[in-house]
C-alpha positions as CSV (number, residue, x, y, z in Angstrom):
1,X,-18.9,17.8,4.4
2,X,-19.8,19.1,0.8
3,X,-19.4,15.7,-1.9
4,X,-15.4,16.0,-3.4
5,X,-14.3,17.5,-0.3
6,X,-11.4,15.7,1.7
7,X,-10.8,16.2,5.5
8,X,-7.8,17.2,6.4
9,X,-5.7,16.2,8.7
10,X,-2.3,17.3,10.5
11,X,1.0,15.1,11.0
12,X,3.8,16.5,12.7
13,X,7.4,15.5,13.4
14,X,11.0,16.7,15.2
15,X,13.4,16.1,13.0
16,X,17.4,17.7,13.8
17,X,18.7,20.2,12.0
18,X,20.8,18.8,10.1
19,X,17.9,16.7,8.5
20,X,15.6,19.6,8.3
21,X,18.0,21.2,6.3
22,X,18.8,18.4,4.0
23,X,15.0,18.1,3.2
24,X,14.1,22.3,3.0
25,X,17.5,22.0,0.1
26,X,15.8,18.7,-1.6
27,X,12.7,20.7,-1.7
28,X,14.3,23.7,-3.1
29,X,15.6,21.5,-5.6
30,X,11.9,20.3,-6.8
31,X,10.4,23.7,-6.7
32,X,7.9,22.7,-3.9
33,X,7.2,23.7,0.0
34,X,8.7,21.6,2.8
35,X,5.2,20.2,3.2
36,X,4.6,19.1,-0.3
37,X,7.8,17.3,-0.5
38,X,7.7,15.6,2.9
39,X,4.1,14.7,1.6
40,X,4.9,13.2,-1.3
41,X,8.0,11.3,-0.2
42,X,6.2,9.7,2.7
43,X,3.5,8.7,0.5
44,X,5.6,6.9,-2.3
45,X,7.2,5.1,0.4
46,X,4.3,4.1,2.2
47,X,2.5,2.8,-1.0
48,X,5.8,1.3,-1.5
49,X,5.4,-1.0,2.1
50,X,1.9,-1.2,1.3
51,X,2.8,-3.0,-2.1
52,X,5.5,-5.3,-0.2
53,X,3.2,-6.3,2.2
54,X,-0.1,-6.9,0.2
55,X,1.4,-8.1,-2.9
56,X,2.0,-12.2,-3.4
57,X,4.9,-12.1,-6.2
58,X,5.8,-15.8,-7.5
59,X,8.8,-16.7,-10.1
60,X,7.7,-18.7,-12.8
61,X,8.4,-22.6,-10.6
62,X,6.2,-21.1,-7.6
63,X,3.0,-20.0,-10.2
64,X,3.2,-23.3,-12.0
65,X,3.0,-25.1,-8.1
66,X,0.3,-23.1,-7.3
67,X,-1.9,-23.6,-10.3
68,X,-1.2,-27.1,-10.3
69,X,-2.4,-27.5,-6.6
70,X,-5.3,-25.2,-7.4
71,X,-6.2,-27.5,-10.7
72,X,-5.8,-30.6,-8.8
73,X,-8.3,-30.4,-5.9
74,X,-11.7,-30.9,-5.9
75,X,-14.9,-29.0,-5.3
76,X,-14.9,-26.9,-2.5
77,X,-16.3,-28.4,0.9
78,X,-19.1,-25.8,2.9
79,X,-15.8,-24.4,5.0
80,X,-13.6,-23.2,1.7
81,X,-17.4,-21.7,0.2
82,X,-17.9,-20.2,3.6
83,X,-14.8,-18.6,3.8
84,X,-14.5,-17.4,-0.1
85,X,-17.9,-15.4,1.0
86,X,-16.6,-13.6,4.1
87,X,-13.5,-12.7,2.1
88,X,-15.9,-11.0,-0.8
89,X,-17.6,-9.2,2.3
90,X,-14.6,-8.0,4.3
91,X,-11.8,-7.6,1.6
92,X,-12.0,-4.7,-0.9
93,X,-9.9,-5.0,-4.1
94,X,-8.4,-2.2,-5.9
């Protein structure tokens, strides 16, 4: 495959009529095929999950606990250094 050029690949669905229709008139509504809104809704809600799921969100209490606890210990034993490493080899950060 040619550098820039993305695979694609097919998802399909039943949905009843009465859905189908109420997505083809949302659609008609943003000027865009069935496809391209199904597309992009599906996407925005799946980054949406992704975000949930991936994301650690602290109020301002929780932070303050963590950087205290984080502050507060001491140098990391051979376990904590061995671990920090496989997490820089298996997880990728945005």
């Amino acid at each position: 495959m040619p550098v820039g050029e993305t695979k694609m690949a097919r998802i399909e669905t039943r949905v009843s009529t009465e859905k189908k229709q109420l997505i083809e008139r949302a659609a008609a509504y943003q000027g865009c095929s069935v496809s391209e809104f199904v597309i992009a809704n599906a996407e925005q809600a799946a980054k949406a999950v992704i975000e949930e799921h991936e994301q650690l969100k602290l109020n301002r209490t929780q932070s303050r606990a963590l950087v205290d606890v984080l502050l507060a210990t001491g140098r990391p034993n051979k376990r904590l250094r061995n671990a920090a490493d496989r997490h820089r080899k298996e997880v990728t950060s945005r």
